[in-house]
Structure formats: C-alpha cells, structure tokens
C-alpha positions as CSV (number, residue, x, y, z in Angstrom):
1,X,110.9,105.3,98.8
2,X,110.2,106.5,95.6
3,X,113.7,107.0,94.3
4,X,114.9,103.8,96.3
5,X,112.4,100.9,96.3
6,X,109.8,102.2,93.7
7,X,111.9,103.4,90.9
8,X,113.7,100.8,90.5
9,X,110.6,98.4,88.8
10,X,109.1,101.2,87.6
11,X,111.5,102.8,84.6
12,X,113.0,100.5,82.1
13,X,116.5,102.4,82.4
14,X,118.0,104.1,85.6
15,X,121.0,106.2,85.9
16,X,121.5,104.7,89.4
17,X,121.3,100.8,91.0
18,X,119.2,101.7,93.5
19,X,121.1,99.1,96.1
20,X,124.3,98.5,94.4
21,X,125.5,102.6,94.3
22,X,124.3,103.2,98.2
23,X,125.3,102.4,101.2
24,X,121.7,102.3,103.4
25,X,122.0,104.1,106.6
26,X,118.8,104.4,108.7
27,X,115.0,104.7,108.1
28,X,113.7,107.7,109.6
29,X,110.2,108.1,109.2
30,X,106.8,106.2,107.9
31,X,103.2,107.6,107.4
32,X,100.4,105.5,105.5
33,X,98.5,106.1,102.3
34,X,95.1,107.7,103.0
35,X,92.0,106.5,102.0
36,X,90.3,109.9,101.2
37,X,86.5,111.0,100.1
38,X,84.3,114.0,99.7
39,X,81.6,114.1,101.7
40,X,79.0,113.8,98.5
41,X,80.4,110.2,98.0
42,X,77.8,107.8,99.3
43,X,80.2,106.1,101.8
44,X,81.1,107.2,105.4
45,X,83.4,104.2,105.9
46,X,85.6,101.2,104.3
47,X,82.7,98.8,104.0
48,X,80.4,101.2,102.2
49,X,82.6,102.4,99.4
50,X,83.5,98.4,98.3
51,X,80.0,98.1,98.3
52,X,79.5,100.9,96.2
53,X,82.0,100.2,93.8
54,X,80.7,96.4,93.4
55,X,77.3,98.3,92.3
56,X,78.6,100.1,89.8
57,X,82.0,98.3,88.6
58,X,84.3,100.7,86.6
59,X,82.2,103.9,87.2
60,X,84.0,105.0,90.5
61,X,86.9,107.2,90.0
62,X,89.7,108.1,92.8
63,X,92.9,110.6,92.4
64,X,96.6,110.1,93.2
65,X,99.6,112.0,92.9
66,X,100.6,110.4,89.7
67,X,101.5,107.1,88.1
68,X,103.8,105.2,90.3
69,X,103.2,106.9,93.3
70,X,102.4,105.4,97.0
71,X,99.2,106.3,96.2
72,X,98.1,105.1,93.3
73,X,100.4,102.0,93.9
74,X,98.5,101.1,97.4
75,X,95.4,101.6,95.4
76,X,95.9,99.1,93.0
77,X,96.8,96.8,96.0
78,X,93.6,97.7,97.6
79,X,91.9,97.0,94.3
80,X,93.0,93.3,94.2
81,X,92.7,92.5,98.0
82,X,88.9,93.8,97.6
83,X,88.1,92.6,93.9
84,X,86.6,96.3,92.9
85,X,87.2,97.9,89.8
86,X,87.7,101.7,90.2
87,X,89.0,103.9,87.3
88,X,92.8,106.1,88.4
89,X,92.8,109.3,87.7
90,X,96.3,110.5,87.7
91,X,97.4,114.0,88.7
92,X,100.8,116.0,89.0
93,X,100.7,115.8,92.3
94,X,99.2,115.8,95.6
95,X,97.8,119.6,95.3
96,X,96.2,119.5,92.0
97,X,94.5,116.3,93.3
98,X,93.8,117.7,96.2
99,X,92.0,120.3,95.0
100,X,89.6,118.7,92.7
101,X,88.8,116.4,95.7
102,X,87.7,119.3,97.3
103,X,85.4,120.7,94.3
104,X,83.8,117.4,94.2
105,X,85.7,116.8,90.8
106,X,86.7,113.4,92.2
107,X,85.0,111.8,94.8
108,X,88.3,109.5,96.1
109,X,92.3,110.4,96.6
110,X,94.7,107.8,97.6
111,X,97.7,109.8,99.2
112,X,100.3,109.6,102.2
113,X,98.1,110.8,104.8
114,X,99.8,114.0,105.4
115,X,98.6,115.9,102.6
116,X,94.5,115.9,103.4
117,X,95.3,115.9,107.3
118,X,94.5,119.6,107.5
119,X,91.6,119.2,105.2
120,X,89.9,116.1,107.4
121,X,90.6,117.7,110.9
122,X,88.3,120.4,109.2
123,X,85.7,118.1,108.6
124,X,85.7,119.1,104.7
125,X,86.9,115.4,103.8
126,X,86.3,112.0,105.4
127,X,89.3,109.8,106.2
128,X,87.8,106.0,105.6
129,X,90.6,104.3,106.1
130,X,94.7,104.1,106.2
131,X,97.2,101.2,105.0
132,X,99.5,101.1,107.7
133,X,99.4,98.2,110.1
134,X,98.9,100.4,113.0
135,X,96.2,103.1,113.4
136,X,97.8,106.2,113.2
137,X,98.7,108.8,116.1
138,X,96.9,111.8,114.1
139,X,94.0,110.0,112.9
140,X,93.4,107.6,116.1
141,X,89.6,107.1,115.1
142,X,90.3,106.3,111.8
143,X,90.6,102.1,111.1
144,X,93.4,100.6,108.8
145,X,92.4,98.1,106.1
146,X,93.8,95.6,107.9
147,X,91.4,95.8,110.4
148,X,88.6,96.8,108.4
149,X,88.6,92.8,107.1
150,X,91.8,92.6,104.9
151,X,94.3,91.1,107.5
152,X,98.0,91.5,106.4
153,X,97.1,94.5,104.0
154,X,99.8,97.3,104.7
155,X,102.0,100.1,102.8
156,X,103.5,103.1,104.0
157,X,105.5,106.5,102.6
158,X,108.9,106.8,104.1
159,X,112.6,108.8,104.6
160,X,115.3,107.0,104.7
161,X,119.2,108.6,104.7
162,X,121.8,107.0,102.0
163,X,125.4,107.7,101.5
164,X,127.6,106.9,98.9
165,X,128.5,103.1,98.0
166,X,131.2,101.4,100.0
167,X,131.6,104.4,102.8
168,X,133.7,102.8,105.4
169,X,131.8,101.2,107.8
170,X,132.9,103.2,110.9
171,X,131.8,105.8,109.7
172,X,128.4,104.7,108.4
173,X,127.9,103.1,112.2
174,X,128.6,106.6,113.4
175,X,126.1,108.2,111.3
176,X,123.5,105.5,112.2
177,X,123.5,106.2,115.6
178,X,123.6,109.6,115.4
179,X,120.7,109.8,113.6
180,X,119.1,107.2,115.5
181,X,119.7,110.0,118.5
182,X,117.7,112.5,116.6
183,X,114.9,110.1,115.3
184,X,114.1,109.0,119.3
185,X,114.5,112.7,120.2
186,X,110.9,114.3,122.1
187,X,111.6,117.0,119.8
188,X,111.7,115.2,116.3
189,X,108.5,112.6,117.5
190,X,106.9,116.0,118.4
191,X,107.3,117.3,114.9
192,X,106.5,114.5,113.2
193,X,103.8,113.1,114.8
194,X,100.8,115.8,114.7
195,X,102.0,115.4,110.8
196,X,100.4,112.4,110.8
197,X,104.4,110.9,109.9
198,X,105.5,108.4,112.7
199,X,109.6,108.1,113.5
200,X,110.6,105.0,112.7
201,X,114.8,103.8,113.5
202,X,116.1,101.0,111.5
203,X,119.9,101.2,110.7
204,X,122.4,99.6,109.1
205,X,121.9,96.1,108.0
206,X,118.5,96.3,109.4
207,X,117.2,99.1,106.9
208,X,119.2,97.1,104.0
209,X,117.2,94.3,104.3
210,X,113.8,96.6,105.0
211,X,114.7,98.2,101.9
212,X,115.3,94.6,99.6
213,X,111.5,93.8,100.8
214,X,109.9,97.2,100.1
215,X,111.6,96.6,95.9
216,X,110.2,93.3,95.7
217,X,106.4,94.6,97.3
218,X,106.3,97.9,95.1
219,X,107.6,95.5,92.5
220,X,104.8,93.8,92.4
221,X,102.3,96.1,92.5
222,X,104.1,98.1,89.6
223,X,104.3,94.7,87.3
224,X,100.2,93.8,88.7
225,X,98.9,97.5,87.7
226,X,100.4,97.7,84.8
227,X,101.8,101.0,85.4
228,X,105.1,100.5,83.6
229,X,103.4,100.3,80.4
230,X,101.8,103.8,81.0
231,X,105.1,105.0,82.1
232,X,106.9,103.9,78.8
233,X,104.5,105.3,76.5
C-alpha cells in the first residue's frame, strides 16, 4: 500500500505511476492499524483516551513508524473523526517506536497491528482499539473505532501482487487464480491469521478498482495532515 496507494500523494516526484506502469493482480492480505498504550496512560479503552486528550488538548503524544505511514496516516483520520488534538511523534520505524512505547517514553503508537501483537498478548501493552471494519481474529476482545461510536471509520495495511504494465491478459488471469488458490489455502489463513494479518482475494479488475479508492482515501488524509509539507522539507 505504501508504494501503491500512499506514495503516490505523498512525494511531489515519483519515478513510477503508480497505476499507469502496473498491471494489478490480486490483493492478498489486510491487518488494521492498532490503537496502542502503555499501561501508565490513564485510559483502559477508546472512550477514555478522547476524554483525556479533550482535557488536556495538544499535550498527548502517540508514535508511528514515520511520516506517511498507515499509522500515522489512520491517526490523523482518527484525529478529525474525534476532534482531539494529539502531538505525532515520528520514528524510523515500527521497532524504535516500539520500544519507547515500552519504556513509557510515549504513552500511544498507531501501527498495523502485527507489530505490538506479541507485546499485548503479554499483557505489557493495552490494545484500545483497531481501524478495520471488522474486529480482528487475533484480538477478538478488542473493539474497532467503528464500533466504539465512529460508524464508517476504517483503514487497513495490505499485500497486494503487481506485474509489469500491459502483461497479456491470459496470463495475468492465470496468475490471479493461482494466487487466489494459495490465498484460500488452510495453510496460508493458518499463517496469517495468529499474525493478526487476515487473507483477503480480490483479483483482477476487482483489486484495480480497490486500489483507485485506497489513492484517493490515503490522498486525503496525506493533503488533511499536512504531511507532504514535512516530507518536502
């Protein structure tokens, strides 16, 4: 997604089109953006931390993975659909952020939820809530913003396979279904799943169109954040 539906908006100057120079194949795979705390924050769930922010507006800080990211891009989202004001702290990467989350150097991380799935099964993080429009297999208890009283409110992560621009269409139908094969497969789900990532199939003309919607969504979160002009600097 990054390379295909963020990208795109995000730098001024690409050395790719992003939908012209590709020829979309199948979606394979989706996993939310995680809403993740320390347990020192003064919020055990969704409803708590808006509240907490609205106390104190600007003084809240969360981490992400970077400018740009799922992450930080879903949290600007979730910062308009709830009117809060918390302050980004960008890392280079998941880890970094990760582990200041940990120390209690940040109190809040916004990342696909497979990176702090370990950490919350341990019970040294709280999961609050996750922006997919579905609760998710490894997190069952966990509620989705959505639910949590911001109907309509989703983003995921995902894998999607490209090939070349104008591959012939037989064989792009031949790939499609082939890889549909291993996305349905017991053994891929069983993979996937504990991961906290959930198979997804959408081929063809199906994930072209998927694809169109997720530029103009990350689109406008890029252009309502303001990240591009952080990115140019």
């Amino acid at each position: 997604m990054g390379t295909h539906a963020i990208n795109p908006t995000l730098y001024k100057s690409l050395p790719y089109d992003a939908v012209r120079d590709f020829t979309p194949i199948a979606l394979v795979a989706e996993a939310p953006v995680a809403i993740i705390a320390n347990p020192a924050l003064p919020a055990s769930n969704l409803g708590e931390l808006i509240a907490l922010a609205k106390r104190a507006p600007g003084k809240l800080s969360y981490g992400s993975a970077g400018n740009g990211t799922p992450g930080h891009l879903t949290a600007e989202m979730f910062k308009t659909a709830t009117a809060i004001d918390i302050q980004h702290v960008p890392y280079k990467g998941s880890a970094p952020a990760l582990s200041d989350l940990l120390a209690g150097r940040i109190k809040i991380m916004f990342d696909p939820v497979q990176t702090t799935l370990a950490q919350v099964h341990a019970g040294n993080l709280w999961a609050l809530a996750i922006s997919s429009k579905a609760r998710s297999l490894a997190l069952p208890n966990v509620p989705t913003i959505a639910e949590s009283g911001f109907p309509g409110f989703e983003t995921t992560a995902w894998w999607g396979v490209f090939a070349p621009a104008k591959l012939p269409s037989e064989m792009a139908t031949s790939l499609a279904v082939r890889i549909a094969k291993v996305v349905n497969s017991e053994s891929f789900r069983g993979k996937m799943e504990p991961l906290g990532v959930r198979p997804t199939v959408l081929t063809l003309g199906d994930f072209a169109e998927f694809q169109r919607a997720e530029i103009a969504k990350w689109g406008k979160a890029i252009h309502d954040s303001g990240v591009t002009e952080i990115i140019s600097r």
